[in-house]
N, C-alpha and C positions, 0 to 999 in steps of 0.2 A: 413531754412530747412536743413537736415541733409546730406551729400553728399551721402550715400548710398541710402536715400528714393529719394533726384533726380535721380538717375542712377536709380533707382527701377520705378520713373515715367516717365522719357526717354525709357527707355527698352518697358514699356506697350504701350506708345505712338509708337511707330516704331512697334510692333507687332500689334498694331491696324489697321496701315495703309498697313501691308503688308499683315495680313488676308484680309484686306475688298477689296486688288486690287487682289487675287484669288478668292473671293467671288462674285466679281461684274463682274468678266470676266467668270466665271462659271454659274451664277447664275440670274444675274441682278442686278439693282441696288435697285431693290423691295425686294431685301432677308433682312429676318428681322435684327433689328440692335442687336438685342438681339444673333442669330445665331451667328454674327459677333463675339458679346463680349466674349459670350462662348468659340467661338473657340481659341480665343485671349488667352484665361484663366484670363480675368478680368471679371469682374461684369457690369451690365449696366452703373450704378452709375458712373465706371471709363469712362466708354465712352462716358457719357452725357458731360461729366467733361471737358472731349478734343473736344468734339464735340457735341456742343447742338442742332444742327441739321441734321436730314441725306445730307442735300445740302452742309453744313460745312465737315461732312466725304466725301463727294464724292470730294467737292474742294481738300480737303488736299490729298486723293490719288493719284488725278489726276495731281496736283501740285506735289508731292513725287513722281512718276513714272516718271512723265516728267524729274527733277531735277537729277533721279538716271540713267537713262540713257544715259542724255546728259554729264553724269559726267565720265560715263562709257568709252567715244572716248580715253578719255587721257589714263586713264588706261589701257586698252588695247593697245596701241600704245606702252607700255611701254615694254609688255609681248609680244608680238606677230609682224610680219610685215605689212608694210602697209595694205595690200590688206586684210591679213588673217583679222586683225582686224577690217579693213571694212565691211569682211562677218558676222563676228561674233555680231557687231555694227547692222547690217541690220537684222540678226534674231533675235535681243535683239527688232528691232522695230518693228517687226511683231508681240511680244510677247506684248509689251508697246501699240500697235495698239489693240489686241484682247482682252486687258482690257477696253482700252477706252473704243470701242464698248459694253462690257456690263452696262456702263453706259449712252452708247447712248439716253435715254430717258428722262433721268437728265440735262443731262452734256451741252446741247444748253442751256437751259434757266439760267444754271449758268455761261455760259459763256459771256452770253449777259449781266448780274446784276451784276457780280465781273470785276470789272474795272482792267485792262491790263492783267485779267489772260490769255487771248487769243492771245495779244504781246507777253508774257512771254513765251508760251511755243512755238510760230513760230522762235523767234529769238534765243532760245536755241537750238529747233533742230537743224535752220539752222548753228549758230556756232559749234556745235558739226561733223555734216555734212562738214564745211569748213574744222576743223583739218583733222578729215581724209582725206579727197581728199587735200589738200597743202600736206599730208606725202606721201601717195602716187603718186603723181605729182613731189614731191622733192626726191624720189627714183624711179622714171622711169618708174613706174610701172602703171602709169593712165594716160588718157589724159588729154594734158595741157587745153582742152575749156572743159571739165567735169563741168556743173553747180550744184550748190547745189541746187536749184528750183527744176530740173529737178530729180534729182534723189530723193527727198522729194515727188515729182508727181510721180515718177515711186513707190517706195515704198507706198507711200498710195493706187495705182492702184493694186498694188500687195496684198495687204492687204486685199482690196475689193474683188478681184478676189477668193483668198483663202478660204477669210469668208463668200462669196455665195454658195462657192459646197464645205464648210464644207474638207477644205483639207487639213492640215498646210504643210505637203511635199509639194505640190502645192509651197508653199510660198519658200520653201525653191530651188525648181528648177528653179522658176522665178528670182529671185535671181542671182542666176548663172549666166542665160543669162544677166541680166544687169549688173554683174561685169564683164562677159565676153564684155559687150559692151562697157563699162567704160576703159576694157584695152587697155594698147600700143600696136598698132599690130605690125608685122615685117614689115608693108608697103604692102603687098603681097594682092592687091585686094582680095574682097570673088569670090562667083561663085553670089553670088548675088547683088554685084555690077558691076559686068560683063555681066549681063545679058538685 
């Protein structure tokens, strides 16, 4: 195959899979695959081609979001500070969380039938979760018992919360309060631990 028609069918494939994660987080995962292709600017044809089933498009989205996010910690650590990066990392997952959920009605029964897709993406968020919190641990700036469980549970909680009253700012001020929780204090009790 010629090296530009591979670049010509790597390019379609990545624009398939990043239309179909705004499509499926707008729309559901009921939106036709045909909408999909159009928007992509290929042809059915090309998308049968990468994915002959829509449970195959919803894997490989959901597999690529996952994969692009947890890829995202380092990067950002590289441009930004610990902490900033962390924030920026936590509304990258509120965003990766509001796709999932548009394929909420898919995405359990593929999860249950594609064997370790569901290790796969728990142990990548949680390693992408670990660099961050070691950088900010290893610059002073978080606390040393910070789990990665726990803040996995608080952002999914957070997610939850958001996407019931329909509020993404929501998401973004909960946030806050959990890297505010997450940070070093000066020692200096609150008023609500003193009460």
């Amino acid at each position: 195959m010629p090296r530009s028609l591979r670049a010509d069918a790597k390019a379609n494939h990545e624009r398939l899979l990043e239309v179909a994660a705004r499509v499926f987080a707008t729309e559901g995962a009921d939106t036709t695959l045909k909408a999909i292709a159009a928007e992509a600017g290929v042809g059915i044809a090309t998308l049968y081609r990468r994915f002959p089933t829509r449970e195959d498009l919803i894997e490989a989205t959901y597999r690529n979001e996952t994969d692009r996010l947890c890829a995202s910690a380092r990067r950002l650590l590289q441009d930004l500070a610990p902490t900033a990066a962390l924030r920026e990392w936590m509304e990258a997952f509120v965003d990766y969380m509001l796709t999932k959920q548009g394929m909420a009605d898919a995405l359990p029964a593929i999860l249950a039938t594609r064997e370790g897709l569901r290790l796969h993406s728990r142990d990548a968020l949680a390693q992408a979760v670990t660099t961050l919190l070691q950088a900010g641990i290893a610059a002073g700036r978080l606390r040393k018992d910070a789990s990665v469980n726990d803040v996995l549970m608080a952002l999914g909680g957070i997610t939850l919360i958001s996407g019931h009253e329909h509020d993404r700012d929501l998401a973004s001020r909960l946030i806050t309060l959990l890297l505010d929780g997450l940070a070093v204090g000066d020692g200096t009790p609150s008023a609500a631990s003193r009460a």
